[in-house]
LUMTI-86073 format. One record per residue (C-alpha): residue in three letters; x, y, z. Coordinates in steps of 0.25 Angstrom, whole numbers, padded with zeros to 4 digits, always signed. Last residue first. Layout:
N
ALAXYZ/...
END
This chain:
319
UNK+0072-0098-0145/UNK+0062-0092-0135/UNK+0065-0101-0123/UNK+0080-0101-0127/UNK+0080-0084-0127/UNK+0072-0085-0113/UNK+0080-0096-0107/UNK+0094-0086-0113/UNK+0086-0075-0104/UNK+0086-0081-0093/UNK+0099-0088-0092/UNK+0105-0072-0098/UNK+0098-0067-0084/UNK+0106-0075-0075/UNK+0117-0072-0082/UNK+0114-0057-0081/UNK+0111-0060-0065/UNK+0124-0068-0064/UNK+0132-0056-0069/UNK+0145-0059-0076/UNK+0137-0062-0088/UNK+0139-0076-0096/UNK+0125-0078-0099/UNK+0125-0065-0104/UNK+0131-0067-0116/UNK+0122-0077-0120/UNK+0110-0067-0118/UNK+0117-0057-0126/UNK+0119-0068-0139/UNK+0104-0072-0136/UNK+0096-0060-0138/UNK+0096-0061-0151/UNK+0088-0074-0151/UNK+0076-0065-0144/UNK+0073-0069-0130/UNK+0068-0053-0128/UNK+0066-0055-0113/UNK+0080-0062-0112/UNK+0087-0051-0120/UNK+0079-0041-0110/UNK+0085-0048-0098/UNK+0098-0049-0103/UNK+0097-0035-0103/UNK+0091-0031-0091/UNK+0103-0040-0086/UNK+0114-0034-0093/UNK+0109-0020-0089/UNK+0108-0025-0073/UNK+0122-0029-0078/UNK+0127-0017-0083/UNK+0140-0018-0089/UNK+0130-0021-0101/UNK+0132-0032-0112/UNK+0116-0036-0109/UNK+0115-0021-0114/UNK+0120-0024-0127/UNK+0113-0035-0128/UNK+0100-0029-0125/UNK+0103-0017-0136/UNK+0104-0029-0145/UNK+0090-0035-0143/UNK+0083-0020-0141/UNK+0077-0025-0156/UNK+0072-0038-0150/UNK+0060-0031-0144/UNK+0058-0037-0131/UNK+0050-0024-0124/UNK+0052-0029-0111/UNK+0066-0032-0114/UNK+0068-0018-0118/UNK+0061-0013-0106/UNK+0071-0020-0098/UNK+0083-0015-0106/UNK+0077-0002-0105/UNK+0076-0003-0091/UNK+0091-0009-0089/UNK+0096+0004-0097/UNK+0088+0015-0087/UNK+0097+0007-0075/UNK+0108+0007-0084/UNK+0109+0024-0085/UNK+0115+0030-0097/UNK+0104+0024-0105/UNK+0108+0015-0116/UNK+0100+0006-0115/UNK+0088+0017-0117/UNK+0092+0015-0132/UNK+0085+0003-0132/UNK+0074+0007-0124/UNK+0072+0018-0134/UNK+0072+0008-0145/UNK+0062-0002-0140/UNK+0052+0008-0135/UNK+0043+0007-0145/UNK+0039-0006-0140/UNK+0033-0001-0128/UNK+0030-0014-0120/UNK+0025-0005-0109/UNK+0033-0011-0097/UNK+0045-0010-0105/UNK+0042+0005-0108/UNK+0039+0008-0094/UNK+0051+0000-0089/UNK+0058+0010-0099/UNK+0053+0024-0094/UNK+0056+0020-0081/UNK+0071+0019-0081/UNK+0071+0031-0090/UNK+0063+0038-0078/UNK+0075+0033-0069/UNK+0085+0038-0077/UNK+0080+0051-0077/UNK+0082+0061-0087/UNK+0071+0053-0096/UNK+0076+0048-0109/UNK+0070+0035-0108/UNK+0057+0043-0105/UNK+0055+0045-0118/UNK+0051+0030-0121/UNK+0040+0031-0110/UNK+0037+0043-0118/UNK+0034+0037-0130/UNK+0028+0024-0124/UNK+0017+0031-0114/UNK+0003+0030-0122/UNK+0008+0019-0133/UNK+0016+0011-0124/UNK+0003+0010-0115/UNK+0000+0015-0101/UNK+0002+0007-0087/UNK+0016+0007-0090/UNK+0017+0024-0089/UNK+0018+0024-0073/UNK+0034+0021-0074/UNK+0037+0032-0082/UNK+0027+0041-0071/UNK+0035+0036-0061/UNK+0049+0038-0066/UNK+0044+0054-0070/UNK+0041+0057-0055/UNK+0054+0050-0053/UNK+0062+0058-0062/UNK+0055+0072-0056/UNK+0052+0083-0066/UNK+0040+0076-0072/UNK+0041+0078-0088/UNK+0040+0064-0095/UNK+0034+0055-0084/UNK+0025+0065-0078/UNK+0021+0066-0093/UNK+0017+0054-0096/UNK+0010+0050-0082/UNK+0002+0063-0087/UNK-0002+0057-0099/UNK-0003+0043-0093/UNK-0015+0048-0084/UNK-0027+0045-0093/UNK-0022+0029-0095/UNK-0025+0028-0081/UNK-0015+0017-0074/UNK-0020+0022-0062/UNK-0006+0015-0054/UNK+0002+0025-0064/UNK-0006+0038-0059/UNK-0003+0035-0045/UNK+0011+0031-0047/UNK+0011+0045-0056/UNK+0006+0052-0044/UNK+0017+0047-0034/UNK+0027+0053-0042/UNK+0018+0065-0045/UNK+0020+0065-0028/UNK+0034+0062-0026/UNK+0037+0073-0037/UNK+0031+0084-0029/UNK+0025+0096-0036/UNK+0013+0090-0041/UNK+0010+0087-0057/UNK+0008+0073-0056/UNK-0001+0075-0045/UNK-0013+0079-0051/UNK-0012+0067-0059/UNK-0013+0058-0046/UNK-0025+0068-0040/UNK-0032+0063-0053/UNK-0028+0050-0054/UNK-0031+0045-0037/UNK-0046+0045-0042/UNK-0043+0032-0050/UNK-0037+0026-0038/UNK-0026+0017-0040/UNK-0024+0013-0027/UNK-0009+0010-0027/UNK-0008+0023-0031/UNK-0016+0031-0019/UNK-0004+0027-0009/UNK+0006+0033-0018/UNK-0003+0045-0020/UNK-0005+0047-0004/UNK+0011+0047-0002/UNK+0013+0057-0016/UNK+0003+0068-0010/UNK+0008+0065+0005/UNK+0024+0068+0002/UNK+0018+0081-0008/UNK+0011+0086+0002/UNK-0001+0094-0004/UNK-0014+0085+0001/UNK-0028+0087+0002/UNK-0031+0079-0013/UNK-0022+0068-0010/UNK-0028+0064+0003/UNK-0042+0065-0002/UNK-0034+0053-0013/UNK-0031+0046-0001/UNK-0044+0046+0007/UNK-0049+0041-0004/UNK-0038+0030-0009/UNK-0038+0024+0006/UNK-0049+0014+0003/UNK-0039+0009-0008/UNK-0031+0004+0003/UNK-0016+0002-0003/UNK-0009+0003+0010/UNK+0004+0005+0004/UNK+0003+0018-0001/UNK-0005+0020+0011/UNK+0008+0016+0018/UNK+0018+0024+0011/UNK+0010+0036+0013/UNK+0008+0035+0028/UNK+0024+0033+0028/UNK+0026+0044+0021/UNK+0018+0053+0030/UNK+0020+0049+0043/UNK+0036+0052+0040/UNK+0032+0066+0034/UNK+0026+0068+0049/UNK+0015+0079+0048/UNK+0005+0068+0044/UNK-0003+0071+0031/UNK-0001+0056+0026/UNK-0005+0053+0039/UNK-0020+0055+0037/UNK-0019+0044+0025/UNK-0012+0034+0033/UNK-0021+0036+0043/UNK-0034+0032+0033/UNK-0027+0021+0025/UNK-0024+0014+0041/UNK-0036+0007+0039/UNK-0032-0001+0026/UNK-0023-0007+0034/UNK-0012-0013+0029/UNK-0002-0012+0043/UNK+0014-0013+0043/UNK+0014-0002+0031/UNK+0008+0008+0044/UNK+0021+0006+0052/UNK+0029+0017+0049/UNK+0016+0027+0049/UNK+0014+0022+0063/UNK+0030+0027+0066/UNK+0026+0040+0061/UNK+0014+0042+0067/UNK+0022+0039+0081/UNK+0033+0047+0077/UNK+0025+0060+0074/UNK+0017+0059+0087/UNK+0002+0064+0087/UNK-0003+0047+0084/UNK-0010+0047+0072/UNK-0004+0037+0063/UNK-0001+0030+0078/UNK-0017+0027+0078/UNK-0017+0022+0062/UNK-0005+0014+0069/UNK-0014+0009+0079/UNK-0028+0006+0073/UNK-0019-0004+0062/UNK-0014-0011+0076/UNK-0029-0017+0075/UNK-0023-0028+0063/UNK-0013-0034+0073/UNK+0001-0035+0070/UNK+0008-0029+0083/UNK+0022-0029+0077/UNK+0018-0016+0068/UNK+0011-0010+0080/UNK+0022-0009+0090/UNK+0030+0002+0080/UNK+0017+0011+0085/UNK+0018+0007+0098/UNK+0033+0013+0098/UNK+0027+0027+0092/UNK+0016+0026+0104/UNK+0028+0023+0113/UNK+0035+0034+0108/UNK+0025+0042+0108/UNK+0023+0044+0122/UNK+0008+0046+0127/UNK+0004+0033+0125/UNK-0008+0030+0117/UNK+0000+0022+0106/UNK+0006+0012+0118/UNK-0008+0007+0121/UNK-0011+0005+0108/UNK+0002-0005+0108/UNK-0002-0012+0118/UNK-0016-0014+0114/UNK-0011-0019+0103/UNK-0002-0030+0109/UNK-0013-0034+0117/UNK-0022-0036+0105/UNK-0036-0033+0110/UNK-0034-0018+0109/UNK-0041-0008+0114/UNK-0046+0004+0106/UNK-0038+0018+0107/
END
């Protein structure tokens, strides 16, 4: 191992020779008070050390360093034996963002079957948005292990590819897993009301309320017009949470035929509900928001009130 000129460091590199790992793991935990650039060397060392707790403790530490020299370790731990190793290598190349790393990343890919590395190496490929990452990504959407097509279709959804909404489409409508199928919903804003609209729109009835949560931010964000009706009878979903979204997207979408439906909803036991509402009445700024918006003033909730001041600026600023 080099000489240090940092005392500190040097120290420290000392400690990582030594036959006990304990102190080599304690040395390891050193590193992150150290500060200097050169301590990089060290924990790509400690990535490697034979002791399962000393690489587990460097993989721990790797988000205190942004190197773009450690892409390379990071890449040869995500096949350590440890599982610990693994997920934290993962996590951090994900967070690394090196677009040098996309190579060896995507051969990565290609040699590997577990499912806990597959769907770690496509989290850190989908920041990078590599055009080659879209084949490998599609072929995943039809592997075994949700957390993998899950990671896919962030993959696929970063692309914004106009070829892959076809099968972003149908992960979203037919994968077995309600997260799997979340993702995808939430992956179709890149695309146009008139290539996912209708089945944006079907996924309001999804099984899972979580897809039907996603299913009307995606319509919101779109602007999809057509959506107006279903969002308005998606108010009364038996779940608020999926209520509050498709009183947001209605906002969104400021058609004053969801007017009334707001107002009933600004009425709501719910006071998240009675917020999203007031919040979409504001948004509108129709003159027949104003009876529901007045009401609100008076709410026993400081945030609705709060809300109501908005909005009524709003109603007066277009009046």
């Amino acid at each position: 191992m080099k000489t240090y000129d940092d005392p500190e460091l040097q120290a420290i590199a000392v400690k990582l020779t030594s036959d006990d790992p304990g102190i080599r793991r304690v040395a390891v935990m050193d590193l992150v008070d150290s500060g200097e650039p050169e301590a990089v060397e060290l924990v790509i060392h400690a990535l490697n050390d034979p002791d399962t707790n000393v690489r587990q403790e460097a993989a721990k530490v790797v988000d205190e360093f942004e190197a773009a020299d450690m892409a390379d370790a990071l890449i040869a731990a995500l096949d350590d034996d440890d599982e610990v190793v693994r997920n934290s290598a993962a996590h951090a190349l994900a967070d690394l963002k090196d677009p040098a790393a996309g190579e060896p990343l995507l051969k990565a890919l290609d040699n590997s079957s577990d499912g806990f590395v597959v769907s770690g190496i496509l989290r850190a490929l989908k920041p990078l948005r590599l055009p080659a990452a879209q084949s490998p990504a599609l072929k995943r959407l039809s592997d075994g292990d949700p957390r993998v097509r899950r990671e896919a279709v962030g993959v696929l959804g970063w692309l914004k590819q106009s070829e892959n909404i076809p099968a972003l489409v149908e992960t979203a409508q037919n994968d077995d897993d309600p997260e799997v199928r979340r993702a995808a919903t939430g992956a179709l804003v890149y695309a146009t009301p008139q290539q996912v609209g209708q089945a944006l729109i079907g996924l309001l009835k999804d099984g899972h309320w979580q897809v039907r949560c996603e299913a009307a931010n995606s319509i919101g964000k779109l602007d999809h017009q057509a959506a107006v009706q279903p969002l308005m009878d998606a108010t009364k979903d038996e779940l608020w949470q999926v209520r509050e979204k498709a009183v947001d997207a209605l906002g969104k979408l400021g058609s004053t035929d969801s007017i009334p439906v707001l107002g009933e909803c600004s009425k709501d036991a719910m006071s998240n509900l009675r917020k999203a509402a007031i919040g979409a009445l504001g948004a509108i700024a129709h003159s027949d928001c104003r009876p529901f918006v007045e009401i609100a003033m008076d709410d026993p909730d400081p945030d609705v009130r709060k809300l109501a001041r908005w909005a009524m600026s709003k109603l007066d600023a277009a009046a």
